[in-house]
Every structure is written in C-alpha cells, then in structure tokens.
SEKEKE-100532 format. One record per residue (C-alpha): x negated, y, z. Coordinates in Angstrom, 2 decimals, decimal comma. Last residue first. Layout:
BEGIN
PT     east    north       up
PT        X        Y        Z
...
END
This chain:
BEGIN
PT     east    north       up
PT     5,02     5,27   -16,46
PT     8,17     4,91   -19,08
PT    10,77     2,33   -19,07
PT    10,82    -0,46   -21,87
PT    14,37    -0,45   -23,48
PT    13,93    -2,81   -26,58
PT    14,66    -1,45   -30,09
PT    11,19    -0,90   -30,85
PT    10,13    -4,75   -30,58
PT     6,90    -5,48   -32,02
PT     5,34    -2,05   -31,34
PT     6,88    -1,43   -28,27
PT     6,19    -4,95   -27,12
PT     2,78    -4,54   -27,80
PT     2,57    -1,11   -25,95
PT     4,07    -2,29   -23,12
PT     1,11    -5,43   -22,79
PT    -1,74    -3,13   -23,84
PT    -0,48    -0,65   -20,73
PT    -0,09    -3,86   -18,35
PT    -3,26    -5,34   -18,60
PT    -5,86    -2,91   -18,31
PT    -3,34    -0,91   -15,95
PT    -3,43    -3,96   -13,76
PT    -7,10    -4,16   -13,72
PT    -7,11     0,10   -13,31
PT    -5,06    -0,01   -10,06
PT    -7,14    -3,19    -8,40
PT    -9,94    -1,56    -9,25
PT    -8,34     1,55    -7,45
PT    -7,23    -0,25    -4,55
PT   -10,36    -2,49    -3,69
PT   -12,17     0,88    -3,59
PT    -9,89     2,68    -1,99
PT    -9,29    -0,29     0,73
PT   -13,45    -1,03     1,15
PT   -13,46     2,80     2,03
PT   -11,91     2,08     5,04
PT    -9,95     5,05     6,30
PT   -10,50     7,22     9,12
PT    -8,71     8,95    12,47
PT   -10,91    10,59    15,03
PT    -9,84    14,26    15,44
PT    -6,85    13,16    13,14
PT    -5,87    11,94    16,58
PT    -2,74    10,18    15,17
PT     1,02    10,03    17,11
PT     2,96     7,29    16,74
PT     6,79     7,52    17,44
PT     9,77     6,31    19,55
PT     8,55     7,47    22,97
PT     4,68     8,07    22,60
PT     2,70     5,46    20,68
PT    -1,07     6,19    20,10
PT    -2,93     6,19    17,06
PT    -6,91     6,56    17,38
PT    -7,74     2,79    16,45
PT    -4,76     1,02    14,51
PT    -3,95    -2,44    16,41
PT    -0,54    -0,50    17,42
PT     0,21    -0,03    13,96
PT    -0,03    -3,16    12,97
PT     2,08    -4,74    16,14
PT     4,76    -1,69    15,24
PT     4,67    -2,86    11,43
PT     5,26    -6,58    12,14
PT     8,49    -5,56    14,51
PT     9,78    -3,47    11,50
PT     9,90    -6,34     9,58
PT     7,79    -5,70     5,92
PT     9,10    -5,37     2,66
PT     6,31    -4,81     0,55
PT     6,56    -2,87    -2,72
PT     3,00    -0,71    -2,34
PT     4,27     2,43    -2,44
PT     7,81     2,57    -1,62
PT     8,18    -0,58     0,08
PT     5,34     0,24     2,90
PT     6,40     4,10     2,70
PT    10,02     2,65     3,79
PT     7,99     0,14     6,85
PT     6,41     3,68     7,88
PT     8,86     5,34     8,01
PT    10,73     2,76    10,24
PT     8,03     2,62    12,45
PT     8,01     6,29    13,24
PT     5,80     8,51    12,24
PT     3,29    11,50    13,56
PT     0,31    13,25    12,20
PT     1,02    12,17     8,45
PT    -1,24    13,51     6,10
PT     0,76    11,59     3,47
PT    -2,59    10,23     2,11
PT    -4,54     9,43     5,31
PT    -1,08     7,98     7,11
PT    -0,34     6,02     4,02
PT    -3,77     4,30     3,82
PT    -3,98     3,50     7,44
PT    -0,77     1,72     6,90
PT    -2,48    -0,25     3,97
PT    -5,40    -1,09     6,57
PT    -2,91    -1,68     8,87
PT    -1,27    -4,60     7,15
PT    -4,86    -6,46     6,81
PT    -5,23    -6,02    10,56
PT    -1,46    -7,84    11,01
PT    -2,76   -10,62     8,69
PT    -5,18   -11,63    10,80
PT    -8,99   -12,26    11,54
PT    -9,80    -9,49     8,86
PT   -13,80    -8,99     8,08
PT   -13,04   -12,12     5,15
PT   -13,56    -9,68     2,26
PT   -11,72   -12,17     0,84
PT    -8,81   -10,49     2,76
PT    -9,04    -7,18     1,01
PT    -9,73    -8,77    -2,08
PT    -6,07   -10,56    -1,88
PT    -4,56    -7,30    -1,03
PT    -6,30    -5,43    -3,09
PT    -4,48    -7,51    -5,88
PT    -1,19    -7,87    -4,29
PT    -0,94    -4,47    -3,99
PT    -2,04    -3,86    -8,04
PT     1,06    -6,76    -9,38
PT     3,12    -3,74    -6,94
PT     2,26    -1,13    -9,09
PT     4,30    -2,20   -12,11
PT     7,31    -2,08   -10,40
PT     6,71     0,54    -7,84
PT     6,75     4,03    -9,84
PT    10,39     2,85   -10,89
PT    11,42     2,26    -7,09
PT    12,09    -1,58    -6,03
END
C-alpha cells in the first residue's frame, strides 16, 4: 500500500459502509462504480482501461479489486461506453453522486479526528519511534 494510502484506507471503508446503508445499491458491483465514478470525475479521465482503473482503485482508496469485477462496474456506469480495450466517457453526460463526496469527506475528517490525536500521542510519549509523516 502507497504512503498517502495507509491511513486513508480506515476512510474507504468508512464511505463505503455509509454508502451501502444508504441502501439505493442492489449490489456490490454499483457500490464499486460509485468509487470508479469518483476517479474518472477527479482524474478527468476521458478514456481508461480496466487495468487503470483497478491501480487508481489501490492507489486511492487501497482496494484490490479483480480486473473482471472492475469491467462489470464499469460497464453498469451510465454514459461510459467500451470500445476495443478501453472506456470511453461522454463528459457531455457524465456525473457524480454527491451522496459519495459527502460520505467521503466525513468519512476523511472522522478518520483524521482519530488518527492525527492518535500520531501525535505516540510522538509525544515515544519520540524515538519512526511514525511517517502525512
């Protein structure tokens, strides 16, 4: 797992878990596209491949996803179309659900509230322990 990842992934869990009480997701693959949907809106991505797409999935949130789930996920995703090898957005169309922001930045500052008291407790008590920087 990256650096930037380790303490982000308790937050992907998180809005991952109010994403499906939220209960408007029948399946797991619709709760995966929702965090693909999220990588394609920030990356401004306007064409991918599945493979890309499963890296960005462990990069950013830390899940390591089959290759086969991501292609069924992204293939459920309205106003992305596969041609050849790759999926190709009509930005023309594309969105985001704000319930994933929303979910994702609580979920963001909860584990900051928790994590940044934690590091700087150990610091404190322990200065001669290695504790990485954010």
């Amino acid at each position: 797992m990256v650096k930037e990842n380790a303490t982000s992934l308790l937050a992907s869990f998180a809005t991952l878990k109010t994403l499906s009480e939220a209960k408007k997701y029948s399946n797991a693959y619709q709760l995966l596209s929702e965090f693909i949907c999220y990588i394609i809106g920030t990356k401004k991505l306007h064409t991918f491949s599945s493979i890309e797409i499963k890296n960005q999935l462990k990069n950013i949130f830390g899940f390591d996803v089959p290759e086969a789930v991501v292609v069924t996920s992204c293939k459920s995703i309205k106003h992305i179309r596969k041609s050849n090898s790759l999926f190709v957005v009509d930005w023309s169309n594309f969105s985001c659900d704000i319930t994933f922001e929303k979910a994702k930045v609580e979920a963001e500052e909860m584990q900051a509230s928790i994590i940044n008291p934690l590091t700087a407790y150990i610091r404190e008590k322990h200065p001669d322990r290695k504790i990485p920087d954010d």
